[in-house]
N, C-alpha and C positions, 0 to 999 in steps of 0.2 A: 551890869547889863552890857552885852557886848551887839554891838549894832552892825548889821549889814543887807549891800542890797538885795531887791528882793531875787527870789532863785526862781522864778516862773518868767516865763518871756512874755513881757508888756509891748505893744506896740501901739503907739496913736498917729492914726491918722492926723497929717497937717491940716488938709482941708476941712476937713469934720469936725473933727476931738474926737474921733470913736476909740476909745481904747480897744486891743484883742489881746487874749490868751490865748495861746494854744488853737489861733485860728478862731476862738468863738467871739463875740463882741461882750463887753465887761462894764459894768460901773463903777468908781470909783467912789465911795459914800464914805465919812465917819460913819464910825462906830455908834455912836450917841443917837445918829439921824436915826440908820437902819434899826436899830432897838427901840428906840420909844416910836418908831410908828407901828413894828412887831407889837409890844406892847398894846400899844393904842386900838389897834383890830384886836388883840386876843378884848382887853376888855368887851368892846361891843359888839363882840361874838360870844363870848365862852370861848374859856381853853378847849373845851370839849370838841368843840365843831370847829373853831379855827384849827386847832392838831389835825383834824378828821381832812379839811381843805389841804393845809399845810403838806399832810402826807402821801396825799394824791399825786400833787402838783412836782413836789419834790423826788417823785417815786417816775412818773412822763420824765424830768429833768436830767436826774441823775442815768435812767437809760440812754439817752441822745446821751448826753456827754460819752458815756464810757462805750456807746458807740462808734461815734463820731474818735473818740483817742484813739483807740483800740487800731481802728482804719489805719490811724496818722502814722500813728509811731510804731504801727508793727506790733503791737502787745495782744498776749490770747489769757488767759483763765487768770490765777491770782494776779500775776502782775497787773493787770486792770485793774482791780479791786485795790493795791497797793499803789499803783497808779494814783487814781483817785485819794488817798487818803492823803497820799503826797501834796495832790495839788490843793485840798481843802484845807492841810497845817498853812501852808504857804499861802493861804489868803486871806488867812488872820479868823476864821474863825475858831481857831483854840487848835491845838494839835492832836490826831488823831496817830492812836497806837491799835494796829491789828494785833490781838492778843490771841488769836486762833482763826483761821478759816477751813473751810472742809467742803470744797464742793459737789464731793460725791455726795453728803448728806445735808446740802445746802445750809450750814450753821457758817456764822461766825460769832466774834467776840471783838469789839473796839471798844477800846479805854479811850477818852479825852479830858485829856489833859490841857491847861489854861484858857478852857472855854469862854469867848468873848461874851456870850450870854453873864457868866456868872462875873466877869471882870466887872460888867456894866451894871449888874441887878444884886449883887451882891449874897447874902443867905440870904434868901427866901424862904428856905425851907419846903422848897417845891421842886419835882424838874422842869428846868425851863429849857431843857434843851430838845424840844420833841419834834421840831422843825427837822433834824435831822433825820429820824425815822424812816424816813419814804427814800429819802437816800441811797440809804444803805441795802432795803430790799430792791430796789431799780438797779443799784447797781447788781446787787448781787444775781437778780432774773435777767439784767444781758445778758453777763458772763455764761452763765446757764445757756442761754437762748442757744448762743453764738454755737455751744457745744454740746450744739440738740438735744438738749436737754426739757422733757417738757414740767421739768420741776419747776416750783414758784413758791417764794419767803414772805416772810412778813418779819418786819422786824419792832423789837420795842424797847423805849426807854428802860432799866432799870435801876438806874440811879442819878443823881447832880451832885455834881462838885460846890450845886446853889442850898443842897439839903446838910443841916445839921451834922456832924459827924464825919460829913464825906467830905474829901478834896478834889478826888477825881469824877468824872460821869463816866456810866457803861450801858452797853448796849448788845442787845443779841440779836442774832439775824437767824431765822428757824423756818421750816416748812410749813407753810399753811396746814393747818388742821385738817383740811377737806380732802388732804394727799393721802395716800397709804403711808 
């Protein structure tokens, strides 16, 4: 393993401890902590209705962010998208490979690869990666937005690198149903 430091701009405030990215403010957590209290709500939730919270939350999130980038650094249509994928390998949740996007027909395709879920939880034989979901359609209905677009995705798990068989997770990003 070859180590180095991290490639996202950290800065903390003296006065505070605020950490910021990219201008947003940040927490610094093990891996362990943020995982077994994930864990800990899915139990006393259901996967079902925490995924359903999770994707909401994630889906408001990820648009502010690739809003807010987009603004900063000057970036319009995929590069957001690849933007973001960049900045979520570098934050140690697993590394994220776009393996197709298209946003005349609002799809994509990301692989990830050494997802800190499955680091931490091991086979399960479940995906445990669905937190990410809302993500990926936020981002993808920015980008959209931004290029008046009035399409809108949903996107979903279809696989874990936590499920028997698989080493990678994937994931598709697709137009709502309710669209033409």
């Amino acid at each position: 393993m070859t180590k180095m430091a991290p490639e996202l701009p950290i800065e903390v405030d003296s006065e505070t401890g605020v950490w910021t990215s990219d201008a947003l403010p940040m927490l610094y957590v093990p891996r362990h902590f943020f995982i077994n209290n994930h864990v800990a709500v899915e139990k006393a939730l259901g996967a079902e209705t925490y995924a359903e919270i999770l994707y909401h939350a994630g889906y408001k999130s990820a648009w502010h962010w690739c809003e807010q980038e987009a603004e900063l650094h000057g970036l319009q249509g995929e590069a957001v998208f690849e933007h973001y994928m960049t900045r979520l390998s570098q934050r140690g949740w697993g590394r994220f490979i776009t393996e197709a996007i298209d946003l005349e027909s609002g799809t994509a395709r990301v692989r990830l690869e050494h997802s800190a879920f499955v680091y931490q939880l091991g086979k399960v034989d479940r995906k445990v990666e669905y937190m990410f979901t809302g993500w990926f359609a936020g981002a993808m209905d920015q980008i959209l937005a931004a290029r008046d677009s009035t399409l809108r995705t949903v996107a979903e798990q279809t696989q874990s690198g936590a499920e028997q068989g698989f080493d990678v997770g994937y994931f598709v990003v697709k137009p709502l149903a309710t669209q033409g």
